[in-house]
C-alpha positions as CSV (number, residue, x, y, z in Angstrom):
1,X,17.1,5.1,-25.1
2,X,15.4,1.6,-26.3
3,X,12.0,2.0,-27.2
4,X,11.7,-1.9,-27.1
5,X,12.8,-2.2,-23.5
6,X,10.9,1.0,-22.2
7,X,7.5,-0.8,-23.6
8,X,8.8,-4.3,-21.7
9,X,9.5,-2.5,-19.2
10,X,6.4,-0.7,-19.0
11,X,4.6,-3.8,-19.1
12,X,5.9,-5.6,-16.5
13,X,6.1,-3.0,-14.2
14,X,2.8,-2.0,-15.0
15,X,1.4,-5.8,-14.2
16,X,3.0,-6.0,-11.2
17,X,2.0,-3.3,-9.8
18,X,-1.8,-3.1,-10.7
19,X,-3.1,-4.8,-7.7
20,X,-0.3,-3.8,-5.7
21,X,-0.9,-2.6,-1.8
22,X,0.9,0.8,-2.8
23,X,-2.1,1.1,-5.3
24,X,-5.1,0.8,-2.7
25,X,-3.2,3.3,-0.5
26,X,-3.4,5.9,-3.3
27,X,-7.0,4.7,-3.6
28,X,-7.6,5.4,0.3
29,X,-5.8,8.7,0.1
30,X,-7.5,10.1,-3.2
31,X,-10.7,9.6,-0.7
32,X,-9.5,11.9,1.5
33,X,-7.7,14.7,0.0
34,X,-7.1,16.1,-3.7
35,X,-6.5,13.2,-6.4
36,X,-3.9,15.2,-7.5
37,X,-2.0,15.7,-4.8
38,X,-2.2,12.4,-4.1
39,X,-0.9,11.5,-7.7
40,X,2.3,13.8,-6.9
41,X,3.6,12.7,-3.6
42,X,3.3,9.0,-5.3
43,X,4.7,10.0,-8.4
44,X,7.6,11.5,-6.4
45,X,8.1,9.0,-4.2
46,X,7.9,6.3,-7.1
47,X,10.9,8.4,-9.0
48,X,12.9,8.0,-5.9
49,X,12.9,4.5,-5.8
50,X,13.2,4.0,-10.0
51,X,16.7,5.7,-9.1
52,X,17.5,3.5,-6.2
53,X,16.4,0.5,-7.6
54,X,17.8,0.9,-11.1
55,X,21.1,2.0,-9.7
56,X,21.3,-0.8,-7.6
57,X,21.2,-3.1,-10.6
58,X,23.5,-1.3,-12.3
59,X,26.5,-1.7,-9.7
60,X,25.6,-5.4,-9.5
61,X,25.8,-5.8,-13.5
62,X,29.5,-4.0,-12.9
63,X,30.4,-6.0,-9.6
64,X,29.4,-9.2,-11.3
65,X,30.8,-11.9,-13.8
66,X,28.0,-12.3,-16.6
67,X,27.3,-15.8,-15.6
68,X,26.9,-14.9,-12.0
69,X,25.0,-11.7,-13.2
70,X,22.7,-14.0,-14.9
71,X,22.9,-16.2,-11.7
72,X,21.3,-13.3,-9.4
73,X,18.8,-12.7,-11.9
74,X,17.1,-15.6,-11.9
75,X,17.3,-15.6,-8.2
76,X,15.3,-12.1,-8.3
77,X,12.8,-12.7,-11.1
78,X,12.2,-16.6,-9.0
79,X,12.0,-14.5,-5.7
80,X,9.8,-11.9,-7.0
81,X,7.4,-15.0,-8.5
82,X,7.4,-16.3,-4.8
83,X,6.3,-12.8,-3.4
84,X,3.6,-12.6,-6.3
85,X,2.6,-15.8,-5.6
86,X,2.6,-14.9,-1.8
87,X,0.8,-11.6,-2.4
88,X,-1.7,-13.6,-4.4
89,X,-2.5,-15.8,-1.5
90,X,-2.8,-13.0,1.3
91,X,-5.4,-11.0,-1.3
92,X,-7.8,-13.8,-1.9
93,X,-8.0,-14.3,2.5
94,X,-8.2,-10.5,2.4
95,X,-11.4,-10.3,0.2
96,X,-14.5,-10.3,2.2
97,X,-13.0,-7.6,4.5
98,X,-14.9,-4.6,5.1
99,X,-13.5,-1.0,3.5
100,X,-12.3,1.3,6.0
101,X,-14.2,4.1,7.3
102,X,-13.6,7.4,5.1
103,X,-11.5,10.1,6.6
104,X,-12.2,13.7,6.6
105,X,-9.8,15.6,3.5
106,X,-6.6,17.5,4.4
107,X,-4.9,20.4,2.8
108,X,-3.1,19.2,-0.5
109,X,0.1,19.9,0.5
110,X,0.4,17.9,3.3
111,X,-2.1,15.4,1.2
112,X,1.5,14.9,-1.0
113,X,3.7,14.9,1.6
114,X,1.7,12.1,3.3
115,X,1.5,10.0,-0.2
116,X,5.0,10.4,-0.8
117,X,5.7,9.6,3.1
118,X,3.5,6.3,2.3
119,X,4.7,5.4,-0.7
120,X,7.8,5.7,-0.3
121,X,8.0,3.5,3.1
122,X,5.8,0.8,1.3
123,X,7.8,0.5,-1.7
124,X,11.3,-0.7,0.0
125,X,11.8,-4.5,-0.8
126,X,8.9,-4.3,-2.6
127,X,8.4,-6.9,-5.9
128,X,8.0,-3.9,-8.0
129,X,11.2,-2.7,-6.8
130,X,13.1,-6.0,-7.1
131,X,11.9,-6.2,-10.0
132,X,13.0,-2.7,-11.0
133,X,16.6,-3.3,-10.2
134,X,16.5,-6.7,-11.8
135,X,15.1,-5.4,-15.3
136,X,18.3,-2.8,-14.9
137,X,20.9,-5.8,-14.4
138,X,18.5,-8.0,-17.9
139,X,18.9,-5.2,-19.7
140,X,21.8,-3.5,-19.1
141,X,20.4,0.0,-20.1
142,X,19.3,1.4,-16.7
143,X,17.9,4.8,-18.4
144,X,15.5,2.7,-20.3
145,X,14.7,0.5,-17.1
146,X,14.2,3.5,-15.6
147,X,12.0,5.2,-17.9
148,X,9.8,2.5,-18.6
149,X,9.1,1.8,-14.9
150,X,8.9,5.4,-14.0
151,X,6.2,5.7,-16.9
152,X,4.1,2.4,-15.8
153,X,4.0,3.6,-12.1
154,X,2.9,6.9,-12.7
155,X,0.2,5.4,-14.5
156,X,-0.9,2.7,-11.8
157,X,-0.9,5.7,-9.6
158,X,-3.0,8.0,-11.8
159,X,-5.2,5.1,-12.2
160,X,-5.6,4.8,-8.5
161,X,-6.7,8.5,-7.8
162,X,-9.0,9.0,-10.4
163,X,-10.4,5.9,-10.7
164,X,-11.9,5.4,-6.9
165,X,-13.6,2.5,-5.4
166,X,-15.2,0.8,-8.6
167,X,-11.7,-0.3,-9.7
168,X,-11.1,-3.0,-6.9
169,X,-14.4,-4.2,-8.3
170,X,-13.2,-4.5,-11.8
171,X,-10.0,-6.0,-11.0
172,X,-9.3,-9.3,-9.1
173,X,-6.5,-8.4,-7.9
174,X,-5.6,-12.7,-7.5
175,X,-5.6,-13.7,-11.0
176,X,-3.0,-10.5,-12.0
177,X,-0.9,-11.6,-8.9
178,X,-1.1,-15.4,-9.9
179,X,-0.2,-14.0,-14.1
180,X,2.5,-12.0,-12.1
181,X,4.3,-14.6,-10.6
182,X,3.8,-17.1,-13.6
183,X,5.2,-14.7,-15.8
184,X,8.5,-13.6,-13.4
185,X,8.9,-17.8,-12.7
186,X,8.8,-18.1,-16.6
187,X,11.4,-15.1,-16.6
188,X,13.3,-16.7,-13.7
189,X,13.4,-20.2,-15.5
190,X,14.8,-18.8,-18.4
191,X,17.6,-16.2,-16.6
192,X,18.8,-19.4,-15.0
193,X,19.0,-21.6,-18.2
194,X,21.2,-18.6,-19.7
195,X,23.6,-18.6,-16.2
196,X,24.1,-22.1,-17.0
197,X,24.6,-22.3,-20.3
């Protein structure tokens, strides 16, 4: 494994993901049932879609010329910029609205069922998940991708349990969407100078 591309990895993933909506839903469920159950079903569900999406850029680096490999990863990394961008946008007209009401706690193992159920429907086509299978294909070392997302996940989602409602407050959740989709553009710009060059 590559410590250097675990800790990029990490990073990224970690950004992106911050103010993502997969984050308030851990937030809404910790409310109403064990943080820690909470924290598994996401953690699980999170796992599942490392796999997915770093094995998904693993058979497109092996499908793929390296030019046209490089070609698609711009395309990604200028897509996911657009969808941060996007994201940003729908946030800032979302501030102002009012919380939702609190709901009474369940039993924590269908508490982690119902994050993993969550989770795991809200993270298909997701940036982070693009941006997952992406990183694999840049990379070319998908247990490192896959480590280094896994790892930065995990930790959005144990930030999200324990940290309750103050966080949202802390966080603008526009500016780290707007650094997120400067920094995949930046990412895309240069992916595309290497598939031409």
């Amino acid at each position: 494994m590559n410590l250097a591309v675990i800790g990029a990895v990490f990073a990224v993933i970690f950004v992106g993901e911050l103010p993502d909506k997969t984050m308030l839903a851990s937030l809404v469920m910790a409310t109403r049932g064990r943080p820690s159950a909470v924290w598994l079903g996401t953690a699980a569900a999170f796992l599942v879609h490392v796999v997915i999406a770093t094995t998904l850029g693993t058979v497109v680096f092996h499908l793929l010329a390296p030019h046209a490999v490089d070609a698609v990863v711009a395309v990604i990394f200028l897509a996911g910029a657009g969808l941060a961008a996007a994201e940003a946008l729908r946030e800032r007209r979302r501030q102002g609205e009012p919380e939702p009401p609190p709901v009474p706690p369940s039993r924590p193992g269908r508490t982690a069922a119902t994050a993993f159920a969550v989770i795991f429907a809200a993270e298909w086509g997701d940036l982070t998940q693009l941006l997952i299978a992406n990183l694999a294909v840049h990379y070319h070392a998908p247990l490192s991708v896959a480590t280094g997302a896994t790892l930065a996940l995990w930790a959005v989602s144990a930030i999200a349990v324990t940290s309750g409602q103050w966080l949202g407050r802390v966080i603008n959740a526009v500016i780290i969407r707007a650094v997120t989709a400067v920094l995949l553009a930046g990412l895309g710009v240069y992916a595309a100078w290497a598939a031409v060059s």
